[in-house]
N, C-alpha and C positions, 0 to 999 in steps of 0.2 A: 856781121849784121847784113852784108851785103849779099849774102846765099840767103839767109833769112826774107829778104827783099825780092830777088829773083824766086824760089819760092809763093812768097804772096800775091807775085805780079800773074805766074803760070795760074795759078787756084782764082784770081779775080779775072782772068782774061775767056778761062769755062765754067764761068757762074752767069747765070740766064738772070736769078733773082736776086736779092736779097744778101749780103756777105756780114754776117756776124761775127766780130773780133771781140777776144776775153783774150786783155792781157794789162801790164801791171799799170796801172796809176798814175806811177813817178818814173816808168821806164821812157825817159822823153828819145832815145836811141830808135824804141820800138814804135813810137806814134809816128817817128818821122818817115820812118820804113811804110806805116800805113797811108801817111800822107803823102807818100812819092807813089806808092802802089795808087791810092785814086785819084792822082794827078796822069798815070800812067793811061787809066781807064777809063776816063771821063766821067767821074764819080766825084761824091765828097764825101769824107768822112765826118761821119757823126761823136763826135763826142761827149762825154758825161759833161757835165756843173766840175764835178773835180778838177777834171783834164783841161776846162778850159780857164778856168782861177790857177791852175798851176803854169799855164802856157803867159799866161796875164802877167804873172807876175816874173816868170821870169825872161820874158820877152825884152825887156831892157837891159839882159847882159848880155853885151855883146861879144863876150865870147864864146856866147852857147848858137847854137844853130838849132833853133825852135820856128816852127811855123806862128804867122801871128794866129791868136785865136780868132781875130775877125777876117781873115784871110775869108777870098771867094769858095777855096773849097773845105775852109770848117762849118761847121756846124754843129750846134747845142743840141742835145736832148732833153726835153723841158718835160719830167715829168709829172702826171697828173699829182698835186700834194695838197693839202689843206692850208701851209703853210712852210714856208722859203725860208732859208737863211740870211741873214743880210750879205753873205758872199756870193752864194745862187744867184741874188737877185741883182746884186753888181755886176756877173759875167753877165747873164738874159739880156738887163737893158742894153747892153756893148754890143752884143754879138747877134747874128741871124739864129735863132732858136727852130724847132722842128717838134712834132709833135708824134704820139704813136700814129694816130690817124693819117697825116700826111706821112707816114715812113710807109707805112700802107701800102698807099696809094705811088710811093715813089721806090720801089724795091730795087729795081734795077739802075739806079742812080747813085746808092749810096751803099760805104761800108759803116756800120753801125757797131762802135766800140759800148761793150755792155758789158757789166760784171755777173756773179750768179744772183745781185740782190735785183737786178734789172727783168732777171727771165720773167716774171710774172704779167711782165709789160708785153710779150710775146701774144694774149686772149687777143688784144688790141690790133699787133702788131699784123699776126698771120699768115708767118712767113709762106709765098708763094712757092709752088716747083721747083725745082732749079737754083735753089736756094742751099746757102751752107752755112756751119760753123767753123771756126777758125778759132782754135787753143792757143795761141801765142805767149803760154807762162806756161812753169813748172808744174808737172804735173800733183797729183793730191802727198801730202808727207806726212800728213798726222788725222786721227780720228773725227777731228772737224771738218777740213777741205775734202775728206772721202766722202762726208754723208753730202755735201754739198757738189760733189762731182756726180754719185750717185743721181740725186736728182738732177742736174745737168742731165745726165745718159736718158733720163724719162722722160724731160721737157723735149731732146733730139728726138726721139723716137717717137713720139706725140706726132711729130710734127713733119718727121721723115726727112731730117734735116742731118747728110754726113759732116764726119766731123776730121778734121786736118787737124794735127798736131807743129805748127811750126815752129821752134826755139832754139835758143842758143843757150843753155844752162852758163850760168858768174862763175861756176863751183867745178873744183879742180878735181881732174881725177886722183886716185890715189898714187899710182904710177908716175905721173906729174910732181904730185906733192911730194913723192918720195925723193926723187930723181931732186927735184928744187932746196930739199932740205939739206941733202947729200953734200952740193954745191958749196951752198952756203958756211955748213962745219961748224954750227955754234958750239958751244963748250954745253950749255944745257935747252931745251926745247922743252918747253910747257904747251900741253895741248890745251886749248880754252874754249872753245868753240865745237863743239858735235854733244852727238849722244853721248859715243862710247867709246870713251878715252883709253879705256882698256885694251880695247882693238886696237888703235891706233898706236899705243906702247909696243904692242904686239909687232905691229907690220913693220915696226920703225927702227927694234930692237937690235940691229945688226950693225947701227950707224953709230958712227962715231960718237957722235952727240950722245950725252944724258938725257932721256927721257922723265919728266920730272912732271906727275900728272900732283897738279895743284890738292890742297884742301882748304877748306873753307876756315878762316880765322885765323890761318897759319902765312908768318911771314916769310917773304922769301929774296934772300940778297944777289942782286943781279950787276955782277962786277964788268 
């Protein structure tokens, strides 16, 4: 996370306008990385209604190392709705809120955490020259987040706005995985998690361990 941060700090220190962040919700690792980046730059990060009912709430364990959400440099994105949830409307009253119009008019002040349901707040928004996107989550995996990255690529190009990939992928390589399973030497391995268990039987096929790919309704006794 820390190359992830040196990363964001280089991309926000030659951005003239506007810094657009799309990354995960509940990744509070990656918000603080954003939050030391525009503590770095004399910026505040803008955050969703989510992000800051999630900072809210868990801002009383003090094991976690969370910015408060009213901190000087958070701030709300309050957008235009007809009607609020009563958790929305718990963060808003707490916290300094921000609007597309003043983000506007404040480009060069702030990083703005926004998901793909946000881009359309962009008509408002109008990101300035100088201005970027910033990918901070895994890239598209399945035939929904592609039509949704797709248009991402046309809202960028609209708008002339490059786009930086920065992350850290959770998920182990297969080399990794092989090498750690190796290790370990269970008597049987059940793959339960991917696509294609069949690959994975495959690659793993040489190891000592049984490969034991599950079926559905079928029990199975683990000594």
């Amino acid at each position: 996370e820390s190359e992830v941060m040196e990363k964001l700090d280089c991309i926000v220190k030659n951005t003239s306008g506007l810094v657009l962040a799309n990354f995960a919700c509940a990744d509070v690792d990656r918000l603080n990385s954003f939050y030391e980046t525009a503590i770095r730059n004399d910026r505040q990060l803008v955050v969703t209604p989510r992000q800051a009912f999630l900072l809210h709430r868990l801002s009383s364990d003090s094991h976690l190392k969370v910015p408060k959400f009213d901190d000087e440099h958070i701030l709300v994105f309050q957008k235009t709705k007809e009607k609020y949830y009563l958790w929305e409307l718990e963060v808003m009253d707490l916290s300094e809120t921000v609007d597309s119009q003043e983000i506007a008019r404040r480009q060069a002040d702030l990083i703005l955490a926004c998901s793909f349901n946000d881009l359309n707040e962009l008509t408002e928004i109008n990101p300035s020259s100088g201005s970027c996107y910033v990918l901070s989550a895994s890239e598209p995996f399945n035939e929904e987040t592609e039509i949704d990255f797709d248009r991402l690529l046309n809202w960028l190009e609209h708008y002339g706005l490059p786009q930086y990939h920065v992350h850290v992928s959770g998920h182990i390589t297969p080399f990794h995985l092989r090498e750690t399973l190796s290790e370990i030497n269970s008597k049987i391995i059940f793959p339960i998690h991917g696509k294609h268990p069949e690959l994975f039987s495959k690659f793993m096929g040489d190891l000592d361990s049984q490969i034991q790919l599950p079926e559905e309704t079928k029990s199975y006794r683990i000594n």
